[in-house]
C-alpha positions in Angstrom: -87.3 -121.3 -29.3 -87.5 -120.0 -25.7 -84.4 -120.0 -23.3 -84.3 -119.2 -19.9 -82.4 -115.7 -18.8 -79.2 -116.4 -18.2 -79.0 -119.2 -20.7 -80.1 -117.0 -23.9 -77.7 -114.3 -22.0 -74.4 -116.8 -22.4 -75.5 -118.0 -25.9 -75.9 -114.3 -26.9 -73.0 -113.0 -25.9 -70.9 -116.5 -27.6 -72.8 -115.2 -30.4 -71.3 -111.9 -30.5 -68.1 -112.5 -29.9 -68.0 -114.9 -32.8 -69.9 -111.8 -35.1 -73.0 -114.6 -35.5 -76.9 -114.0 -34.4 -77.8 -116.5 -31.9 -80.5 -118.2 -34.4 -77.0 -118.7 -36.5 -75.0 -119.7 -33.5 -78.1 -122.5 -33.1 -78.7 -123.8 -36.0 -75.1 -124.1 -35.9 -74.9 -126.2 -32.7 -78.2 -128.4 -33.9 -76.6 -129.3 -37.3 -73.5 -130.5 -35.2 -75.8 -133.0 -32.9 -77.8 -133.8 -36.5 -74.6 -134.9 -38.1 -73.0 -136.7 -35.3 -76.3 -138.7 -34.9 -75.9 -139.1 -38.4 -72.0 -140.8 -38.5 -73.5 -143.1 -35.7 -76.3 -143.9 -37.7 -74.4 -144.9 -40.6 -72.0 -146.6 -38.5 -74.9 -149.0 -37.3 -75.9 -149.5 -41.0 -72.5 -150.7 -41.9 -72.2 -153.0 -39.1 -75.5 -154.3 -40.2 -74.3 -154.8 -43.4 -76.8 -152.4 -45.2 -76.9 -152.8 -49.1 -75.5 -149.7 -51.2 -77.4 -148.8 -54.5 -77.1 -151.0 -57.4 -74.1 -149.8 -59.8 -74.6 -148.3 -63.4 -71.5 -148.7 -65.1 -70.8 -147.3 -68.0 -69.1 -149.0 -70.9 -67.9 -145.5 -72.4 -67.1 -142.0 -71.2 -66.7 -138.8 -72.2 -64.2 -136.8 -69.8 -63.8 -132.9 -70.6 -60.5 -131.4 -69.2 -59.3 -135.1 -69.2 -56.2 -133.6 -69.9 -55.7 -131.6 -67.1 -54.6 -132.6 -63.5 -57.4 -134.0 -62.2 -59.0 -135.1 -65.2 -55.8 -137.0 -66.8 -55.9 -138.4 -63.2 -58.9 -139.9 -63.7 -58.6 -141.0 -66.9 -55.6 -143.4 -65.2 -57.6 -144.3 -62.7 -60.3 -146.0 -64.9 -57.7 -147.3 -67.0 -56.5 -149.0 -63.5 -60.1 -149.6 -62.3 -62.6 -150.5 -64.8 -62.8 -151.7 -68.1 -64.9 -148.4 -69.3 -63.7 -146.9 -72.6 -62.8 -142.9 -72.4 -63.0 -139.9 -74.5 -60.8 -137.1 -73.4 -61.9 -133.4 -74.9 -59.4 -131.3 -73.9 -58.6 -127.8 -75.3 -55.2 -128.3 -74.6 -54.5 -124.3 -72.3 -51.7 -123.9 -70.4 -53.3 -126.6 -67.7 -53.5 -129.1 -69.7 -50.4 -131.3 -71.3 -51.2 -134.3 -73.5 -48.3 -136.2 -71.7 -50.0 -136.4 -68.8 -52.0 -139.0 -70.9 -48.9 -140.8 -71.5 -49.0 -144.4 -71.6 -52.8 -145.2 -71.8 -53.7 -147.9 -73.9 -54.7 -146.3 -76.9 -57.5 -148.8 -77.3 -59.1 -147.8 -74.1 -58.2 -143.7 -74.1 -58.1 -141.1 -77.0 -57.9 -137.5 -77.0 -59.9 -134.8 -78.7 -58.9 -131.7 -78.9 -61.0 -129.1 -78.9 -63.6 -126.7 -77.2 -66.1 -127.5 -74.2 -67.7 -124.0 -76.0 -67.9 -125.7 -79.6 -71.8 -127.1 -79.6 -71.3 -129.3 -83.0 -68.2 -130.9 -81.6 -70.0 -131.6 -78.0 -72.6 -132.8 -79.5 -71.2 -135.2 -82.0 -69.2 -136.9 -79.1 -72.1 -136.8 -76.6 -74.2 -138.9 -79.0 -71.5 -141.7 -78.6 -71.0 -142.1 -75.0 -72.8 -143.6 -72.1 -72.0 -140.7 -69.9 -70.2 -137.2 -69.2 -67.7 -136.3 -66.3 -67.1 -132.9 -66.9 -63.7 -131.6 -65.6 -62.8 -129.1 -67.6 -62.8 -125.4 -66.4 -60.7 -122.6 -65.5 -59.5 -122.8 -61.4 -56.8 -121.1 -60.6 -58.0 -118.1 -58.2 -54.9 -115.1 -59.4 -55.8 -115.5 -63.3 -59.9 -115.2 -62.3 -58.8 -111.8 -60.9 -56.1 -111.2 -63.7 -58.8 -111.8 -66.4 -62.6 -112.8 -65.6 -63.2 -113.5 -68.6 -61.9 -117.1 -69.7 -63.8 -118.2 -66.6 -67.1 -116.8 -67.5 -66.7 -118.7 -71.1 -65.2 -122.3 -70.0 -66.9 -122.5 -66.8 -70.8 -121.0 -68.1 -70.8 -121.2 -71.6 -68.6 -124.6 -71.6 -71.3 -126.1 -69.0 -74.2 -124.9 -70.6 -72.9 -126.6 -73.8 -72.7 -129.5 -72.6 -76.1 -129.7 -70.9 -77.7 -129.0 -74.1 -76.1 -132.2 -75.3 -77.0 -134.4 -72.6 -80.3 -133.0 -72.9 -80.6 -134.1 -76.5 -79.3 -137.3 -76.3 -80.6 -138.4 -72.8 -77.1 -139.1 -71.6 -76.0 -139.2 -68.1 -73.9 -136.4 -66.4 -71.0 -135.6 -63.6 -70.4 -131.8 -62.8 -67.6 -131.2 -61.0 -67.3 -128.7 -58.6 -65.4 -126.9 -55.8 -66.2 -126.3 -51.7 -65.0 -122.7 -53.2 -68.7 -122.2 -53.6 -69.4 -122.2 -50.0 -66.6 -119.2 -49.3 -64.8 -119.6 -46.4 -65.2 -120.1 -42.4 -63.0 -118.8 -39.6 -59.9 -120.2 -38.9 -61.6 -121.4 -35.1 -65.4 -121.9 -36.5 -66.3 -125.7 -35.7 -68.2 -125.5 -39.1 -67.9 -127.7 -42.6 -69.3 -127.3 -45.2 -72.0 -129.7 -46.4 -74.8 -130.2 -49.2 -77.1 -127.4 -47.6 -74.3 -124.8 -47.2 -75.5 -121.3 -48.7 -73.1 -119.8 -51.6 -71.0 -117.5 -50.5 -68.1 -117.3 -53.5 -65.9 -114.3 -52.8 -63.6 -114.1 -56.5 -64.6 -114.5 -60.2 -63.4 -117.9 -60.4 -65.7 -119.8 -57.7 -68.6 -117.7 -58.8 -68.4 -118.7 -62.1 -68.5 -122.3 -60.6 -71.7 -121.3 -58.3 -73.2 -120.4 -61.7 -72.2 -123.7 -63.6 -73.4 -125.7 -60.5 -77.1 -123.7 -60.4 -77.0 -124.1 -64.2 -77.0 -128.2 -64.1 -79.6 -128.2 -60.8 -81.8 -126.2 -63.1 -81.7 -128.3 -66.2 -82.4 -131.5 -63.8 -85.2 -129.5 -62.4 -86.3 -128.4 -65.5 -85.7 -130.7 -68.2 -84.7 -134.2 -66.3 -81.5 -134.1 -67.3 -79.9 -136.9 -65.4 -76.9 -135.7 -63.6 -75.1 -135.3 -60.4 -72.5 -132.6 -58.7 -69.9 -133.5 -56.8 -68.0 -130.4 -54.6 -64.7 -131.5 -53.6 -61.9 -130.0 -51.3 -58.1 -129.1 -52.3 -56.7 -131.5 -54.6 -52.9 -132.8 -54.5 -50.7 -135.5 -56.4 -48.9 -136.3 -59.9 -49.7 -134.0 -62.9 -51.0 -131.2 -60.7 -49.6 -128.1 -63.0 -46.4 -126.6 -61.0 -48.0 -122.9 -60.1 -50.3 -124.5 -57.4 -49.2 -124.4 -53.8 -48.1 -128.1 -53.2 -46.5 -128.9 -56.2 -44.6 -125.2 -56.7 -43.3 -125.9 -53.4 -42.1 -129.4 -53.9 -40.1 -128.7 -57.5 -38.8 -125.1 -55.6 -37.0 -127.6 -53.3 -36.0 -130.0 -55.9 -34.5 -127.3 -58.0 -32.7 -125.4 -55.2 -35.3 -122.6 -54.8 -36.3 -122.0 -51.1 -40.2 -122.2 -51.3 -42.9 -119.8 -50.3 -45.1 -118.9 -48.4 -48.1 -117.0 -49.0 -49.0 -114.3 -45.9 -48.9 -115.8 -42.8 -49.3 -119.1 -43.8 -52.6 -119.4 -41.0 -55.2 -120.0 -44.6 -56.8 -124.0 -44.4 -57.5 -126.3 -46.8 -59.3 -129.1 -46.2 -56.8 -131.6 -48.7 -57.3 -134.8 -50.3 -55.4 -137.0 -52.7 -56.4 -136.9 -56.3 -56.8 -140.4 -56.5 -59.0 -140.5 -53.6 -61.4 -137.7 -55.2 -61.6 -139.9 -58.2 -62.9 -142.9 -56.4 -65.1 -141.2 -55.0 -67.0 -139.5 -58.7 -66.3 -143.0 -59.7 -69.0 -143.5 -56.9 -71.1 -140.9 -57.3 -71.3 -141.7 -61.2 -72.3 -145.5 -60.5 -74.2 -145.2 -57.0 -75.4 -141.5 -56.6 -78.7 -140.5 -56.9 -80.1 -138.2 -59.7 -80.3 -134.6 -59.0 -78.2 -134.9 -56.0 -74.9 -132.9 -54.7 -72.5 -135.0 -52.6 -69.1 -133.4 -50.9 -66.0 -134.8 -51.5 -63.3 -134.6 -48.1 -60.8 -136.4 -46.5 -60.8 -134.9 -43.5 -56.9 -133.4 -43.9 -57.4 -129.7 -42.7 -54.2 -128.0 -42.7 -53.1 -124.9 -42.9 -50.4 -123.8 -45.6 -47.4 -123.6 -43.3 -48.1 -127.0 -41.8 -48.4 -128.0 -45.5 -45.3 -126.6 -46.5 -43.2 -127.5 -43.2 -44.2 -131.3 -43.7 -42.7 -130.9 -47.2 -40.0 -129.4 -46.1 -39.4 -132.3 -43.4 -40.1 -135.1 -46.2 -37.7 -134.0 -48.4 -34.8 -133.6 -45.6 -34.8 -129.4 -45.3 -35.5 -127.4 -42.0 -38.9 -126.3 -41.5 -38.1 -123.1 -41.5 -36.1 -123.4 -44.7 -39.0 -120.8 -46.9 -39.8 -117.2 -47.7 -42.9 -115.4 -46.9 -44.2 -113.4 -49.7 -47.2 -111.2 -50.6 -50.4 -112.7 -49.7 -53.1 -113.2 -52.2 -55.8 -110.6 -52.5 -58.7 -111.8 -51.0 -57.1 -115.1 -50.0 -59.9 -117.3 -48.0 -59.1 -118.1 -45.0 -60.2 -121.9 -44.5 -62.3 -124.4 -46.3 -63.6 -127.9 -44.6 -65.7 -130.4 -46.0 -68.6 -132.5 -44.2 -68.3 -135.9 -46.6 -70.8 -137.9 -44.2 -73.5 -138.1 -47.0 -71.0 -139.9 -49.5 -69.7 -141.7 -47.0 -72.9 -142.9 -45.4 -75.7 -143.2 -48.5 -72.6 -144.6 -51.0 -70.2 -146.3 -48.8 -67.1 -144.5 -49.8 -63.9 -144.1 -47.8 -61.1 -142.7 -48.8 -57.7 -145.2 -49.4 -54.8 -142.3 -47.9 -55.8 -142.3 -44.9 -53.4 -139.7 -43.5 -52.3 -136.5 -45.4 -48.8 -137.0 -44.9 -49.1 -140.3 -46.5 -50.4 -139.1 -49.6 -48.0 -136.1 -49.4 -45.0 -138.3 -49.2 -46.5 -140.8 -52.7 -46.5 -137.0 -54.5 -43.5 -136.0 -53.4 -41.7 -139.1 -55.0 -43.7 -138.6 -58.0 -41.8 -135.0 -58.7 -38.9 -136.6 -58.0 -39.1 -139.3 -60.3 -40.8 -136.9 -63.6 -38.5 -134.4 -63.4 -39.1 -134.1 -67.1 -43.0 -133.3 -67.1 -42.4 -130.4 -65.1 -39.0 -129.3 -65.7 -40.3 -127.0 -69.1 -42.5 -124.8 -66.9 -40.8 -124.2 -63.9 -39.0 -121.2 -64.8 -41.8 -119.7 -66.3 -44.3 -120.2 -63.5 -41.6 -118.4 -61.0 -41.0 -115.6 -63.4 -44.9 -114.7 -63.1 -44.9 -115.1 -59.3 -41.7 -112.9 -59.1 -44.0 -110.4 -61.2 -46.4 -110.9 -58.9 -44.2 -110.4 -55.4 -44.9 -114.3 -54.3 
């Protein structure tokens, strides 16, 4: 594309002082228009009342990790939603607590527990379901860079395991995934990520997820396996394990411990409510197209200290009541999620509609299940006191 002088001058020297090439800055801007036009054109198709895709519900699930915090999650939301039988295989690590499975109906939810890794054990429970949302992985970002190696096994091997078994038995699959994939943008780039966002992932954990997602595009591509990936943003709410960032900072608070915070506190995550990313592979499962990737956001960038000063504020403290301690190495600095596809091709919206909302239904949730937490709390700050955090 040819610009006059003094144009391509200004767009070249925006360019450099953002450290982009001006095709980059371009393509950049374009996309921007491309996806406003979009929003207004989905917009028009709701006001017209535009049909969505014709649901495929299935009568029973299999749901690996189901027994970890966003997995158990889901497993109460279809409880609560649907009338859909569920498998949980869980291998029952340190993430993942059977009481988080408290409660279900035992004629609608059971628990396996076992290895994503174990090909006879997949296999025999992938024959008897309608369909697989897989969950399970390793995630948290310190242990990938503690000890690679769990997350090359759970998050490769499991996947390919389970691919195998959906290849065999012609069964329909969910991957979940992570906008970790993407990297990360600067803190003042106008830039989300969306489905045609290059990999970038900058620690062992998100690469291993890169991998697991190219694995399931290439047995679509290569062998019709019927599935779908869904990348998602931060996740927050109940039975979110007590060494993440929201939920370490909320029982700190409710123990007596002044929370931390990591750095400066400037890193953003786009956030979104557990329940609201389980709608939405609820969705994707039913409605979304085979061999497709859809984004999963709420539009709730913030960065951590905002984060922690509105739990501060919810829970009655001074929002400077924290700590700053050691950042992490190679901490990303922000992550923001373009869900117009979902939103537009399936109709999905989210139900919090403001963070703080959410923030304020998890924060009552801590308070009131003191006891599922309570065990690991001293634990979980012993290792970040090893740590420096």
């Amino acid at each position: 594309m040819n610009l006059p002088d003094g144009l391509y001058d200004s767009v070249r020297k925006l360019a450099l002082d953002r450290h982009q090439t001006v095709t980059s800055l371009m393509e950049q801007s374009l996309r921007r228009i491309v996806n406003e036009q979009t929003v207004s054109e989905a917009a028009r198709a709701a006001s017209a009342s535009a049909a969505l895709p014709d649901a495929q519900i299935p009568a029973k699930l299999l749901v690996t990790g189901g027994a970890g915090f966003i997995g158990s999650n889901f497993a109460h939301w279809l409880v609560a939603n649907t009338d859909s039988t569920v498998t949980v295989l869980d291998k029952l690590t340190y993430a993942g607590n059977r009481e988080s499975l408290a409660g279900l109906p035992e004629d609608r939810v059971r628990l396996v527990v076992g290895d994503i890794c174990d090909a006879d054990l997949v296999d025999s429970l992938v024959k008897d379901t309608d369909a697989v949302v897989h969950f399970a992985a390793e995630s948290h970002n310190d242990n990938s860079l503690n000890d690679p190696s769990p997350f090359i096994q759970t998050n490769l091997v499991g996947t390919y395991t389970l691919l195998q078994a959906v290849r065999a038995h012609d069964k329909r699959f969910h991957h979940i995934s992570t906008d970790e994939v993407y990297g990360d943008l600067e803190l003042d780039d106008p830039e989300r990520f969306h489905e045609y966002t290059p990999y970038n992932p900058s620690s062992p954990y998100s690469s291993s997820k890169a991998g697991s997602d190219l694995l399931v595009r290439a047995w679509v591509r290569s062998f019709g396996v019927r599935a779908t990936i869904s990348n998602c943003s931060n996740n927050y709410g109940p039975y979110q394990h007590i060494e993440k960032f929201i939920p370490r900072q909320i029982t700190n608070i409710l123990s007596g411990l002044r929370p931390k915070l990591y750095g400066s506190g400037e890193n953003v995550r786009d956030w979104i409510h557990v329940d609201d990313h389980n709608s939405a592979v609820w969705t994707i499962l039913t409605r979304g197209r085979m061999g497709e990737t859809y984004l999963i956001g709420a539009d709730g960038e913030r960065n951590n200290k905002q984060v922690l000063e509105d739990i501060l504020r919810l829970l009655g403290q001074p929002a400077d009541a924290y700590d700053l301690v050691r950042d992490r190495p190679g901490h990303d600095l922000r992550y923001a999620i373009d869900s117009t596809k979902l939103r537009s091709e399936l109709g999905w919206l989210p139900k919090y509609r403001s963070f703080s909302e959410g923030l304020a239904a998890t924060i009552e949730w801590y308070k009131n299940n003191e006891s599922w937490w309570r065990g690991a709390k001293e634990a979980t700050e012993a290792m970040y006191a090893k740590q420096g955090q």
